[in-house]
Jmol script that loads the backbone (N, CA, C; Angstrom):
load data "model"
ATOM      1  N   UNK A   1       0.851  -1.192   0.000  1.00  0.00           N
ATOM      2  CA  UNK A   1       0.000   0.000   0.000  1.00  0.00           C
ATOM      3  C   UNK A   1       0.885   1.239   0.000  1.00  0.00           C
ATOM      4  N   UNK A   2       0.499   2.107  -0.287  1.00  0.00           N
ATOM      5  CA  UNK A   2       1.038   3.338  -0.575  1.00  0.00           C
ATOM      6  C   UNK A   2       0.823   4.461  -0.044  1.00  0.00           C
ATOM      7  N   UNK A   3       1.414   5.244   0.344  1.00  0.00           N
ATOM      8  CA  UNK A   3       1.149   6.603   1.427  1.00  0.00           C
ATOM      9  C   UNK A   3       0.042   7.342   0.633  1.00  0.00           C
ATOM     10  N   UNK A   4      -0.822   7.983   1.226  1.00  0.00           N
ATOM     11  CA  UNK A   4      -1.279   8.932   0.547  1.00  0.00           C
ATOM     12  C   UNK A   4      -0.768  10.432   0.153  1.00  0.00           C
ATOM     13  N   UNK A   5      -1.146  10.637  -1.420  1.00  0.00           N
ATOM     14  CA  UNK A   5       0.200  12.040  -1.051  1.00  0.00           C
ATOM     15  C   UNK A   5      -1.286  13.248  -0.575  1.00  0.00           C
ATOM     16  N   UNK A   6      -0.394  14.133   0.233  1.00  0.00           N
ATOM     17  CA  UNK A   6      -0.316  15.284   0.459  1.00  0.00           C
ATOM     18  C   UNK A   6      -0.417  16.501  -0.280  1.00  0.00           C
ATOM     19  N   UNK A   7      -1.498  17.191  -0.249  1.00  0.00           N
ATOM     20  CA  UNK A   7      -1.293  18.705  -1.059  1.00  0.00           C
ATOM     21  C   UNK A   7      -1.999  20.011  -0.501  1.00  0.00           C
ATOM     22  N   UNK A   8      -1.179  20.731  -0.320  1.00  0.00           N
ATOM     23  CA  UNK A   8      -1.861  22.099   0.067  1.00  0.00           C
ATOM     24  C   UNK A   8      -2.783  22.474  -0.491  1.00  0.00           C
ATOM     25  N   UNK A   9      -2.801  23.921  -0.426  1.00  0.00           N
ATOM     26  CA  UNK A   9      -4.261  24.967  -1.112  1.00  0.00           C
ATOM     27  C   UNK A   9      -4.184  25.012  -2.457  1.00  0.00           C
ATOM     28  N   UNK A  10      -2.931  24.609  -3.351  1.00  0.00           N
ATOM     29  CA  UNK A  10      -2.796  25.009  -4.708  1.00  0.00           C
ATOM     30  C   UNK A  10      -2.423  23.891  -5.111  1.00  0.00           C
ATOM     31  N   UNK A  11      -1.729  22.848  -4.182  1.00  0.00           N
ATOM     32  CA  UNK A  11      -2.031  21.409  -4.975  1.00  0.00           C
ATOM     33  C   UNK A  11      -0.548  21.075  -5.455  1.00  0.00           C
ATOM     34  N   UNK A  12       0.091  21.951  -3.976  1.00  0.00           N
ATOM     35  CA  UNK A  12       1.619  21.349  -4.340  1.00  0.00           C
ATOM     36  C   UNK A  12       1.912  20.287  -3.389  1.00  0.00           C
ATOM     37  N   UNK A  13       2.669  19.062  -3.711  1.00  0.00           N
ATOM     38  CA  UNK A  13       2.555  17.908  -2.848  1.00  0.00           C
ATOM     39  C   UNK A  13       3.590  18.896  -1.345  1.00  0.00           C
ATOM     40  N   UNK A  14       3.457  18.085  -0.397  1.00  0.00           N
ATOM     41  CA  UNK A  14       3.888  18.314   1.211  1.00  0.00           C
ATOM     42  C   UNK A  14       4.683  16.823   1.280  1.00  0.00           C
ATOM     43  N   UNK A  15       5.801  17.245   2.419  1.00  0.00           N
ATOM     44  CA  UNK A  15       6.233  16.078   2.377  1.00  0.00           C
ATOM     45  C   UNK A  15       6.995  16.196   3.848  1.00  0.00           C
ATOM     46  N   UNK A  16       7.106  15.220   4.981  1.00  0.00           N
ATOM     47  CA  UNK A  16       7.668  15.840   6.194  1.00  0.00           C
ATOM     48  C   UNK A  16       9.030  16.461   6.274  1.00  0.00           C
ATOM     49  N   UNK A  17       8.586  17.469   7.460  1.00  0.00           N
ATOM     50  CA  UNK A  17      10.137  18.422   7.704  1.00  0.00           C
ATOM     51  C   UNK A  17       9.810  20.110   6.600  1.00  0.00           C
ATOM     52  N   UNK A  18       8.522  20.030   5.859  1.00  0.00           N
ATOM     53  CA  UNK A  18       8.396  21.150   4.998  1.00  0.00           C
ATOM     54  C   UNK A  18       8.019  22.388   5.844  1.00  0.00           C
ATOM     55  N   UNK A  19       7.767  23.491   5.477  1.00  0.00           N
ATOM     56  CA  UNK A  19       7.392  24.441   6.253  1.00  0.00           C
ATOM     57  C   UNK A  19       6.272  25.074   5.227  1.00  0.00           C
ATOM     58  N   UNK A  20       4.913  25.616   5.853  1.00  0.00           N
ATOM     59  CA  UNK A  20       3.970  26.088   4.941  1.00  0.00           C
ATOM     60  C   UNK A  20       3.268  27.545   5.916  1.00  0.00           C
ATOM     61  N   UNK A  21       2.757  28.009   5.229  1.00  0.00           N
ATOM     62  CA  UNK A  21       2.587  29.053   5.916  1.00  0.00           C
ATOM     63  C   UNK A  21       1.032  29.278   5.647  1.00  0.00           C
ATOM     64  N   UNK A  22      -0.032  29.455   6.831  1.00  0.00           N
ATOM     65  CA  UNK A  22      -1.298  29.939   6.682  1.00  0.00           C
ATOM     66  C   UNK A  22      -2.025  30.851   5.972  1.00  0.00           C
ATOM     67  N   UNK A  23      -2.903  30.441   5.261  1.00  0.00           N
ATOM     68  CA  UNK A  23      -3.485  31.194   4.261  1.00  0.00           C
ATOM     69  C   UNK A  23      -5.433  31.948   4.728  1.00  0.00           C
ATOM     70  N   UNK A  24      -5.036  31.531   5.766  1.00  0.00           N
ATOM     71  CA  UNK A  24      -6.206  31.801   6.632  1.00  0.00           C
ATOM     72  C   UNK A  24      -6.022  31.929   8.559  1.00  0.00           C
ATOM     73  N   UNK A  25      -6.789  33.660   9.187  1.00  0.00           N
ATOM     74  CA  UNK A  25      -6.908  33.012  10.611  1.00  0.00           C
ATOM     75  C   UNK A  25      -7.779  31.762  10.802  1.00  0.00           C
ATOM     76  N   UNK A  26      -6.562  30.846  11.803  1.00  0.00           N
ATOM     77  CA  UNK A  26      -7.450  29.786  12.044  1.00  0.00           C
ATOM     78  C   UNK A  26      -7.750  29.607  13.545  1.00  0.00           C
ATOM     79  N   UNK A  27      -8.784  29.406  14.442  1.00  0.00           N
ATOM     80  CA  UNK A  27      -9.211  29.444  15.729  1.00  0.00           C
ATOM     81  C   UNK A  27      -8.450  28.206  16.075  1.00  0.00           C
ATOM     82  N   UNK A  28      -8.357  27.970  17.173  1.00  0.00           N
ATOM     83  CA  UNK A  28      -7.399  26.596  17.729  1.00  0.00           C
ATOM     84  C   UNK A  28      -8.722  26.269  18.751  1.00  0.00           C
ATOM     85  N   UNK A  29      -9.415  25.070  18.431  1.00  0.00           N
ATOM     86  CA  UNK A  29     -10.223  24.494  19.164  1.00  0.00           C
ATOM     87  C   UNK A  29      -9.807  24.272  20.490  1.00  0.00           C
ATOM     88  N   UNK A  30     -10.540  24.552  21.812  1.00  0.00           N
ATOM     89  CA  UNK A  30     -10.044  24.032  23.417  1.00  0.00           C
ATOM     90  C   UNK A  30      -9.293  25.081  24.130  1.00  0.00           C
ATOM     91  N   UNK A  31      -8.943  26.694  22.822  1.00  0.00           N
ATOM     92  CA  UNK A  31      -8.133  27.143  23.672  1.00  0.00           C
ATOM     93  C   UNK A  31      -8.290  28.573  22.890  1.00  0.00           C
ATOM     94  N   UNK A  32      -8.524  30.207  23.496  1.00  0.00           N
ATOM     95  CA  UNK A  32      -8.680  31.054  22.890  1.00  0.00           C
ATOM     96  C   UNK A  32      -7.630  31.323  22.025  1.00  0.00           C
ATOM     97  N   UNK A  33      -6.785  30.847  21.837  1.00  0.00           N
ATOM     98  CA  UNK A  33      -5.663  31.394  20.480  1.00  0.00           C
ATOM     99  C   UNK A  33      -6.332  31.173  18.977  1.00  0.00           C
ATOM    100  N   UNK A  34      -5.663  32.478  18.435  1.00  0.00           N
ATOM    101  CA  UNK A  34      -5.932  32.525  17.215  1.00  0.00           C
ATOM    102  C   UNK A  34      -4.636  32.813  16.434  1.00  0.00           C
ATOM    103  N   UNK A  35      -4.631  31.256  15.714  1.00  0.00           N
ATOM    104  CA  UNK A  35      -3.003  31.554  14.277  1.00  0.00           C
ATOM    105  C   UNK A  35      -3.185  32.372  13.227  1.00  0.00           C
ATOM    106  N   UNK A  36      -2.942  33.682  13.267  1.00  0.00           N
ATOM    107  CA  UNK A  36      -2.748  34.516  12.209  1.00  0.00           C
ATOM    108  C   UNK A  36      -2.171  33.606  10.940  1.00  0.00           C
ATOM    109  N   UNK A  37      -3.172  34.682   9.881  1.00  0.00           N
ATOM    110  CA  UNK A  37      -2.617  34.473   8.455  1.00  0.00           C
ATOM    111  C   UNK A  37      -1.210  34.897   8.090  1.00  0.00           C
ATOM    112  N   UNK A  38      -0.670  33.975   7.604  1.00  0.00           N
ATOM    113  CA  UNK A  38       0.724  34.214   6.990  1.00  0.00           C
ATOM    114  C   UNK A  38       1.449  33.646   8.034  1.00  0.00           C
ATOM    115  N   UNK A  39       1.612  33.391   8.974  1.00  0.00           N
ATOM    116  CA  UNK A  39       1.935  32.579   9.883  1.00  0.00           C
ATOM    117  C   UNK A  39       2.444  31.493   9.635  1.00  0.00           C
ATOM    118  N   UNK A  40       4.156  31.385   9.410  1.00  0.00           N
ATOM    119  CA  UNK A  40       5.257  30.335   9.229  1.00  0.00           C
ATOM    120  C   UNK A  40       4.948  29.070  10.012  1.00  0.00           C
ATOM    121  N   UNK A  41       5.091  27.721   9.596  1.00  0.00           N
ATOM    122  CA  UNK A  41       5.129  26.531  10.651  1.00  0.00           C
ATOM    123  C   UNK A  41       5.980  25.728   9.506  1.00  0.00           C
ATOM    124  N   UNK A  42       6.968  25.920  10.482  1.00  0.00           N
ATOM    125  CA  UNK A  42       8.496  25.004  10.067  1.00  0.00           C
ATOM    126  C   UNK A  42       7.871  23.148  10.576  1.00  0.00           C
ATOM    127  N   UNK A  43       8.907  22.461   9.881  1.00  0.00           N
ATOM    128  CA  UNK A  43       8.462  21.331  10.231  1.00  0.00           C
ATOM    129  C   UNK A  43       7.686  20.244  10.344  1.00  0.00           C
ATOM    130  N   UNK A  44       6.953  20.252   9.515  1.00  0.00           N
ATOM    131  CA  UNK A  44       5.515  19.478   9.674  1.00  0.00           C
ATOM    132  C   UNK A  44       5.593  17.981   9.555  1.00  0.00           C
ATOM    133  N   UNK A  45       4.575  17.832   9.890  1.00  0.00           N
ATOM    134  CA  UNK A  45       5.018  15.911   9.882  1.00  0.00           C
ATOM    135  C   UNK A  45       3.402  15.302   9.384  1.00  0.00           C
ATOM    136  N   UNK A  46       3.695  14.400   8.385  1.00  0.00           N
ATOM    137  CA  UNK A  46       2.389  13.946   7.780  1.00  0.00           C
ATOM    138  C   UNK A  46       1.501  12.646   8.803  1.00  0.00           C
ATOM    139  N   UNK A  47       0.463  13.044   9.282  1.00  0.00           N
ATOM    140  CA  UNK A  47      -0.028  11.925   9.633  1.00  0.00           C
ATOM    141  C   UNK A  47      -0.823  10.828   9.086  1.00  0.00           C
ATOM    142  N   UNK A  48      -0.597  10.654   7.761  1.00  0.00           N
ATOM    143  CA  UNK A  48      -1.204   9.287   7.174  1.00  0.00           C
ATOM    144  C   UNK A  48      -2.641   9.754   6.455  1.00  0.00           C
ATOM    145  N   UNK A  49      -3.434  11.280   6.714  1.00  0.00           N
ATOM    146  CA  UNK A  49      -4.516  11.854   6.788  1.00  0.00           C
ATOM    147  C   UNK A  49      -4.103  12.574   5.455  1.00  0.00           C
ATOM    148  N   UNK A  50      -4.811  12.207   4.191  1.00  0.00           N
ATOM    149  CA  UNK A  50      -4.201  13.127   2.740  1.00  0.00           C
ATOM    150  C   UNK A  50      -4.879  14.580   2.704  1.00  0.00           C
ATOM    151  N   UNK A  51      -5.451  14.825   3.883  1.00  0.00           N
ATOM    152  CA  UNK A  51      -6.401  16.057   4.446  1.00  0.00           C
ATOM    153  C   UNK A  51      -5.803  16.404   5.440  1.00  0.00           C
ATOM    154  N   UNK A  52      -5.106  16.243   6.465  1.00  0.00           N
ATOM    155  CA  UNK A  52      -4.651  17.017   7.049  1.00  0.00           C
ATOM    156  C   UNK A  52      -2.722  16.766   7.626  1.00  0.00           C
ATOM    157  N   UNK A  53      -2.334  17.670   8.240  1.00  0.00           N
ATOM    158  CA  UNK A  53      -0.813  17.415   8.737  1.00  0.00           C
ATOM    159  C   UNK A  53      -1.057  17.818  10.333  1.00  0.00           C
ATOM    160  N   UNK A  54       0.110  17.313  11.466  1.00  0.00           N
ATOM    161  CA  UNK A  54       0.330  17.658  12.153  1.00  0.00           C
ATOM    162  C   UNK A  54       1.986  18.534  12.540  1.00  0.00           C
ATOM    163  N   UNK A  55       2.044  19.343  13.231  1.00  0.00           N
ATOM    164  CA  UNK A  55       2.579  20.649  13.112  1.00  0.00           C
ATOM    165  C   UNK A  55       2.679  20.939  15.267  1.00  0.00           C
ATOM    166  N   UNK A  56       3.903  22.204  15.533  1.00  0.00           N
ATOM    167  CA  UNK A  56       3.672  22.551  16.094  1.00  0.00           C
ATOM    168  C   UNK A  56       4.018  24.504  15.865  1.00  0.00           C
ATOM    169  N   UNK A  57       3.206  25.331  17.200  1.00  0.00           N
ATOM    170  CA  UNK A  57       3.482  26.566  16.531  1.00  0.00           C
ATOM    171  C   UNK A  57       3.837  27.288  17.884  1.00  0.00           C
ATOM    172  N   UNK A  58       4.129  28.822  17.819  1.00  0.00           N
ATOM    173  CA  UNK A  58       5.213  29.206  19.180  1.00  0.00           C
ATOM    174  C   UNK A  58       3.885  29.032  20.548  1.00  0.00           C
ATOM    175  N   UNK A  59       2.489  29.021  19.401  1.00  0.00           N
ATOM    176  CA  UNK A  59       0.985  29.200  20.613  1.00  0.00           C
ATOM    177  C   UNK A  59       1.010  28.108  21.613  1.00  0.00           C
ATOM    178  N   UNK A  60       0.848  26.821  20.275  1.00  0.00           N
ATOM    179  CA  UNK A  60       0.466  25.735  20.378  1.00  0.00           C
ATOM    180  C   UNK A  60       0.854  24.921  20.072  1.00  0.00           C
ATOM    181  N   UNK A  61       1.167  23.179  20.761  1.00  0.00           N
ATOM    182  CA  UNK A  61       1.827  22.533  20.914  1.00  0.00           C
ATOM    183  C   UNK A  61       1.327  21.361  19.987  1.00  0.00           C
ATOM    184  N   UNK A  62       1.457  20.467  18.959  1.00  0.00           N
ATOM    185  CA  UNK A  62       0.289  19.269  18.384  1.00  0.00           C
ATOM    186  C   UNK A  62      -0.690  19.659  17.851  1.00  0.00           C
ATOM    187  N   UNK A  63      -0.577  20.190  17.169  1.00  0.00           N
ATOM    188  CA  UNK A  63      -1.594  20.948  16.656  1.00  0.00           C
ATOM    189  C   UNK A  63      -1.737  19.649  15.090  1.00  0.00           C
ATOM    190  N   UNK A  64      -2.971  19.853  14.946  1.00  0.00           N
ATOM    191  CA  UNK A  64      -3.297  19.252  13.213  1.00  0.00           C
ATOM    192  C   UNK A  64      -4.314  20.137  12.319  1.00  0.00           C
ATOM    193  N   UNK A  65      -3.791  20.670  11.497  1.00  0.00           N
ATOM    194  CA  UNK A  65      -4.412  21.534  10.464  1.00  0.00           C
ATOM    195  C   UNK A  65      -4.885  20.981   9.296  1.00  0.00           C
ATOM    196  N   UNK A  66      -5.439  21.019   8.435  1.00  0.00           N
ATOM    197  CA  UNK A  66      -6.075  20.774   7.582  1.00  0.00           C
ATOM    198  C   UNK A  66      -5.346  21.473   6.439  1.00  0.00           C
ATOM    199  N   UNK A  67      -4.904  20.694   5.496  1.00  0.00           N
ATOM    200  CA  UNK A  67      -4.171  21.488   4.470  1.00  0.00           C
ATOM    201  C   UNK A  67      -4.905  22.468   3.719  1.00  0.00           C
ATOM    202  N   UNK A  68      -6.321  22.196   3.180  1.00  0.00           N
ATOM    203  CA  UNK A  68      -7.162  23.604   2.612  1.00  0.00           C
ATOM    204  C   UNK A  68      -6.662  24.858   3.139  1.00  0.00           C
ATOM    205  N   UNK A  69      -5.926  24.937   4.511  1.00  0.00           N
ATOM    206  CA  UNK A  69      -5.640  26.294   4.695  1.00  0.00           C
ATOM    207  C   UNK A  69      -4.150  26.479   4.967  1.00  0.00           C
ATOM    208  N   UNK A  70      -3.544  25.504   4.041  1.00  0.00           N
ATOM    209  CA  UNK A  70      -2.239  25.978   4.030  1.00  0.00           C
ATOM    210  C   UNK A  70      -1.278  26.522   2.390  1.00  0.00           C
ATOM    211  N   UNK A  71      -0.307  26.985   2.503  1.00  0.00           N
ATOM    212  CA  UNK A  71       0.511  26.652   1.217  1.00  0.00           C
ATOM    213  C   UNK A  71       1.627  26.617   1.428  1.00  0.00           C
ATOM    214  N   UNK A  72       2.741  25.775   0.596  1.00  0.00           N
ATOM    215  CA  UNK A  72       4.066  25.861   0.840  1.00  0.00           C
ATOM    216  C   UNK A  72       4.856  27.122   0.906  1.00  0.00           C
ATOM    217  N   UNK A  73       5.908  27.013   1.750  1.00  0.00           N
ATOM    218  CA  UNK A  73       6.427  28.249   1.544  1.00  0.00           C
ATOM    219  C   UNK A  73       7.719  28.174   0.957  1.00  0.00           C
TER     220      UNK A  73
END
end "model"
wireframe off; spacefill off
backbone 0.3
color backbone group
């Protein structure tokens, strides 16, 4: 079986260790922070999900985003 690939907002593949940057504020469920747009996240790591990645940011720790609101940087 085969990984599923990965693609941001424009449909460029992701791959772990990339860095993408937010293309939308996004609310962080459980906790009043809000990740500004344009907002760098070095590092990402694919969790098996061809919809979303997990990530951490200076807010928040484990975080998993949904690629619709990301793009490579």
């Amino acid at each position: 079986m085969t990984d599923p690939i990965v693609k941001d907002s424009n449909g460029t593949p992701l791959k772990d260790g990339d860095s993408v940057t937010l293309i939308k504020d996004l609310k962080v469920k459980g906790t009043s922070e809000t990740i500004k747009r344009g907002t760098l996240v070095k590092n990402i790591r694919l969790n098996g999900n061809p919809g979303e990645i997990e990530c951490n940011t200076k807010q928040v720790k484990g975080l998993v985003l949904k690629t619709e609101f990301l793009k490579k940087a």
